[in-house]
Structures are given as C-alpha cells and as structure tokens.
C-alpha positions in Angstrom: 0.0 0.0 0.0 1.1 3.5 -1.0 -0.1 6.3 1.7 -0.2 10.2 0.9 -0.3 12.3 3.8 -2.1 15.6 3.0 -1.8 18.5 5.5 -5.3 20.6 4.7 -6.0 24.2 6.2 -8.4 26.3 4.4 -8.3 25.1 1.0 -11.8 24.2 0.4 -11.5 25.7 -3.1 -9.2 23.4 -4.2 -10.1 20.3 -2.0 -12.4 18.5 -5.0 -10.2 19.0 -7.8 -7.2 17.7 -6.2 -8.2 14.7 -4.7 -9.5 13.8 -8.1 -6.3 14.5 -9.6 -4.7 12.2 -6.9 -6.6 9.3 -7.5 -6.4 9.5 -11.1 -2.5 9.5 -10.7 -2.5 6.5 -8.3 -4.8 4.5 -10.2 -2.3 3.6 -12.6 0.6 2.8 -10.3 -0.6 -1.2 -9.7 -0.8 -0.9 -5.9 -3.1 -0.3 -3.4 -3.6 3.2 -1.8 -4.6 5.7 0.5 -4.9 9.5 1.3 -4.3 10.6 5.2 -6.4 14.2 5.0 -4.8 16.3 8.4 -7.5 19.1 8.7 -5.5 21.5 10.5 -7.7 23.8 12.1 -9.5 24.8 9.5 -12.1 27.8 9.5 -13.6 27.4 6.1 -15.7 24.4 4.6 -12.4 22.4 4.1 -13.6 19.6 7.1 -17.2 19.0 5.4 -15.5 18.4 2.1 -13.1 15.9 3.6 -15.9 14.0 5.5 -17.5 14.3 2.2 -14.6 12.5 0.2 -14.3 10.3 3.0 -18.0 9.1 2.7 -17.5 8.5 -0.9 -14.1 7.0 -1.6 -13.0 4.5 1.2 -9.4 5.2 0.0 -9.7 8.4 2.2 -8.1 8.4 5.9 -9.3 11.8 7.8 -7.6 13.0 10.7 -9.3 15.6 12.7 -6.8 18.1 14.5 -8.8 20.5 17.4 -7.2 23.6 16.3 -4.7 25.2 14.0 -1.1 23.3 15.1 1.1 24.1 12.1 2.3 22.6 8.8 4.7 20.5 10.8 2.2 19.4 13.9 0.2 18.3 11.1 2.4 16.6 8.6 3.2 14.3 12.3 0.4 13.6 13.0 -0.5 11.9 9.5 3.1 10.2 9.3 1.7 8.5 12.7 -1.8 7.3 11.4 -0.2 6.2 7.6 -0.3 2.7 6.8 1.7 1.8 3.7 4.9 0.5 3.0 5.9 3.9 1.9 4.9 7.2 2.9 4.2 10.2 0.5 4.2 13.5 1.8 2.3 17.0 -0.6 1.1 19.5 0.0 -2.8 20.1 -1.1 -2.8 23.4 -3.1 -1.4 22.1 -6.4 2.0 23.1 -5.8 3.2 19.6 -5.5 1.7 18.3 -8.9 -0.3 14.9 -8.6 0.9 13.9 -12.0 4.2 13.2 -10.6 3.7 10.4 -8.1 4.1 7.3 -10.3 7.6 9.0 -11.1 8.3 8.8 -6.9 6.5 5.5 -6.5 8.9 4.1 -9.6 12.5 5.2 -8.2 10.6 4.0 -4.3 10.4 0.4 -6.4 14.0 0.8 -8.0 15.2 0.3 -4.4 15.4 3.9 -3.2 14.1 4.7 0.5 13.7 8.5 0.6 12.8 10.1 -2.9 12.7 14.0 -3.1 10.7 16.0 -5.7 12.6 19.3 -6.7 10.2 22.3 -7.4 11.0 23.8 -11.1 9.6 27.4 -10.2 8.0 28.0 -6.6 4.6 30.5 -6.6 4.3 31.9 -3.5 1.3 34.7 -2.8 3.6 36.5 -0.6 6.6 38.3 -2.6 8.7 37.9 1.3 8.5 34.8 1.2 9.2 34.0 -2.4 12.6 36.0 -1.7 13.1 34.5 2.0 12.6 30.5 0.7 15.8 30.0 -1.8 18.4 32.2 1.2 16.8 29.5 3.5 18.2 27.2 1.8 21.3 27.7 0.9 21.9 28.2 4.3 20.3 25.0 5.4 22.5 23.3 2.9 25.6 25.2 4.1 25.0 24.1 7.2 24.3 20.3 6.7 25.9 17.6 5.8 23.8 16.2 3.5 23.3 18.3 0.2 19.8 19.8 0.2 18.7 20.8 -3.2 16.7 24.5 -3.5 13.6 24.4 -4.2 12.1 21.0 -2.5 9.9 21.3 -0.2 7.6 18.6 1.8 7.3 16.7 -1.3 8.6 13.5 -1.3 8.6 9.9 -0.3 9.8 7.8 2.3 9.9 3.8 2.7 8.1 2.9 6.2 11.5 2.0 7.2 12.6 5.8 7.5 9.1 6.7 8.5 9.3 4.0 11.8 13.7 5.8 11.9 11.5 8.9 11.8 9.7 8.4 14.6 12.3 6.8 16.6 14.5 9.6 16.7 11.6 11.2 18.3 12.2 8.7 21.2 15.9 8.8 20.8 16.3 12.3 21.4 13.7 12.2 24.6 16.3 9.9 25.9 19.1 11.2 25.3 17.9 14.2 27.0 16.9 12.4 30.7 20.4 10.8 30.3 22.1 14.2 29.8 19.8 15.4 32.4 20.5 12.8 34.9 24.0 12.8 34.5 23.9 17.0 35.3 22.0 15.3 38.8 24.7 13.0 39.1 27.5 15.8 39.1 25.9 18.5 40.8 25.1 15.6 44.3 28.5 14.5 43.9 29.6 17.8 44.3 27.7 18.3 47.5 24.3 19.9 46.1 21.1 18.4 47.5 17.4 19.8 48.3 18.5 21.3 51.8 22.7 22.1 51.4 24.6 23.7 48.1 28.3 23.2 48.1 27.7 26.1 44.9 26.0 28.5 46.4 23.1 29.1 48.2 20.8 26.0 49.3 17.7 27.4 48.3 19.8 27.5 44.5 19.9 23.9 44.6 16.6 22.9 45.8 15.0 25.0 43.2 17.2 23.6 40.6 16.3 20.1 41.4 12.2 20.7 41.7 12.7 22.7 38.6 14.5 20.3 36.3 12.7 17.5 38.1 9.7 18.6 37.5 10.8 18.9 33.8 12.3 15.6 33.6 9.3 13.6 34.7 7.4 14.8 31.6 9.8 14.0 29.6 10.2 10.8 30.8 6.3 10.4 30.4 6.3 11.7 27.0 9.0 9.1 25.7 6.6 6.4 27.6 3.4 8.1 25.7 5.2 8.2 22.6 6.4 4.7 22.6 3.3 3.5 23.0 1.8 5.4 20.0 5.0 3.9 18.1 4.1 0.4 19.4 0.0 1.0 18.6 0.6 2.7 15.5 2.7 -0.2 14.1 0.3 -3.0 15.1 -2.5 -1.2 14.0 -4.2 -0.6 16.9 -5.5 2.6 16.0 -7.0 1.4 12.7 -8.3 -1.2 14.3 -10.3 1.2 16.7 -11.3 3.2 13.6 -9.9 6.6 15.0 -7.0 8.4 16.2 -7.9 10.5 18.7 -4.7 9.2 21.6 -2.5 10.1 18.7 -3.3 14.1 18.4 -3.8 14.1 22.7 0.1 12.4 22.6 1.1 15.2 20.6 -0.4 17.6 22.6 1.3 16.6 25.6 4.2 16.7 23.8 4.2 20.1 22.5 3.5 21.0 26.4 6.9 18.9 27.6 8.7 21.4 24.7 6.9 24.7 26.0 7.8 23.7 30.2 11.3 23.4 28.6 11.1 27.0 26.9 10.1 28.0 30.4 12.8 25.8 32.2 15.6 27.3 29.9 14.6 30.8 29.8 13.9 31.9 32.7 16.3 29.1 35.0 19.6 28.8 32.9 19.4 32.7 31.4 18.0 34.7 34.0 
C-alpha cells in the first residue's frame, strides 16, 4: 500500500479538484492506496469536504486536528496514522503536482528509500516569502551535511523504514535528554548539592534547581513512555483497528506542552 499524507488548512476551493487529480494519478501505479487528509484547524468548509470524500471513496483516511497546530504538527500527526509501505508527503494546493507520483513510486520500487521531488519554479502569494525560501536554503545546505537541493519542499517519499527511523528519533532524542539530564543530577550531588545544602551556592539554589528540572524531567520521561506507546500502537495497528486516532493528536499535545515547560525551564532558570 502507498499512503499520501495531505496537511489541509483552508483550501476548500481546491479540496475537490485535487483529490481527483490524486486518484487518477494513483490508479495507474498497480498498488493499493490511501490519502491521510490532516484538517489542521481549518475555519472554512475544508472539514465538510473531507468527510464528504471520506463518505464517498473508502481510500480516504481523515484526521481531525482540534485547532490550528502548524504545517509541521500536522504533517506528524499523519506520518503517525499512515499505513503503507511507503509514505508520500504533498502539499494540497497544487503546488506539488499529482501527476508526478508514479515517477516517486517508480525510483521508491527501483530500491530507493527516501525520494525527493525538486520544485521547477516556486509560486508563493507573498513576494517575502518568495525571496526569504531560496536564502533558506542555501543556508540549510551550508550548514548540513547532506546536500539539500533548492527548491524541495515537503514533497517527497519515504519507505516505512525511514518513517518508523523517523519516529524513533523522536524517542531517541527524549532519551538522550533524561540521560544528559540525569548525568547533570549526578554531578551536581556528587559535588555536594542536595534539596537542603549547596556546596555552589546558596541551598535554596539547589533545591530549586532540582524541583525545577525534576519537575521537567518527569514529563519528559512520560512523554518518551506516551510516545512509545503510540510507536508500538501505531505499528500493530491498533488505531486502525479502533477506527480513529484520537490518543494520537492528545500524545502530541502533551508533547508540545513537555517542549513549552522546557522554553520556560531554559529561559527563565539557565538565562536569568
């Protein structure tokens, strides 16, 4: 099975004509499909058209975000609920031309893992941005290791072997974070630093440091529990199973709220 995940927010307009497009594109490929819709937030009539799609073509997966969480919020959230053996990602304005998937499907069954499409001219309705995208990019690529072509965007596909690496480094780099963190708790009692006495400073330093960061770590270390059990559920199909994904988007929120006590943690702990 071939899945395209599809971030939507306010393109009810367009919504019709390119899901039409999309299935007359995968149609020829030989393989099974599916379309993962990510409604993110959207304030226009963008939802009822999806439901409507979803109603009529059982190729259509829908996932229902509660508000506006971004392009990349949503593009995770539909990498979570895809099925197939490879993952497309597009976006849902015509920008990333339909027409061209058989051409990523056919180097995906050549043997490549990740395939990248590379935009010939980019339209953007703001003339900033239109300026702002190609400097981005050079400096991305100047600053990487891996070459990174101008002009490509989201669109692309990945084997579900980078999509489950994907999602691991998600795990990774929550652990790699408590062990960083629990080797600073490691130093700092060694050193003579506990709740009540501060070799450092002043005690009520180190008590604050520890409820602080403590306080911290725990949701961290909840958050790489929660999210290796959406890994886990995700893979055995659990959630398709159910028939919704709800646990999936309230993972993510928690998520986003272990990133934001961090922002807090860092900023206002470590630079003030």
């Amino acid at each position: 099975m071939i899945s395209v995940v599809v971030p939507i927010y306010n393109e009810e307009e367009l919504i019709v004509r390119f899901h039409a497009a999309v299935a007359k594109a995968l149609d020829g490929v030989g393989l099974s499909w599916e379309v993962v819709y990510v409604n993110d937030g959207s304030t226009d009539s963008s939802l009822a058209l999806l439901k409507g799609l979803q109603a009529d073509d059982p190729r259509v997966v829908l996932v229902e975000l509660s508000r506006n969480w971004g392009h990349m919020g949503a593009i995770a959230s539909g990498l979570h609920v895809a099925r197939g053996r490879a993952v497309i990602l597009m976006d849902g304005d015509f920008q990333d031309p339909p027409e061209v998937l058989p051409q990523l499907i056919e180097s995906w069954r050549n043997g490549t893992e990740v395939v990248v499409a590379v935009r010939r001219s980019r339209q953007e309705r703001r003339r900033v941005l239109a300026k702002l995208f190609p400097l981005f990019y050079r400096v991305l690529g100047t600053l990487s290791d891996y070459p990174i072509p101008l002009n490509a965007g989201i669109f692309s596909l990945m084997d579900r072997k980078a999509v489950e690496k994907w999602m691991l480094w998600t795990l990774l780099g929550g652990i790699a974070f408590l062990s960083c963190q629990a080797w600073e708790w490691a130093h700092f009692i060694h050193g003579g630093a506990s709740l009540s006495h501060n070799t450092y400073g002043p005690p009520d330093f180190a008590a604050f440091f520890f409820f602080i960061t403590g306080f911290h770590g725990f949701h961290v270390f909840s958050g790489v529990c929660l999210n290796f059990l959406i890994y886990f559920n995700t893979v055995t199909g659990v959630y398709e199973r159910r028939g919704h994904y709800e646990m999936v988007e309230k993972v993510g929120l928690y998520w986003h709220f272990v990133d934001l006590v961090w922002v807090f943690v860092f900023t206002f702990f470590y630079l003030v």
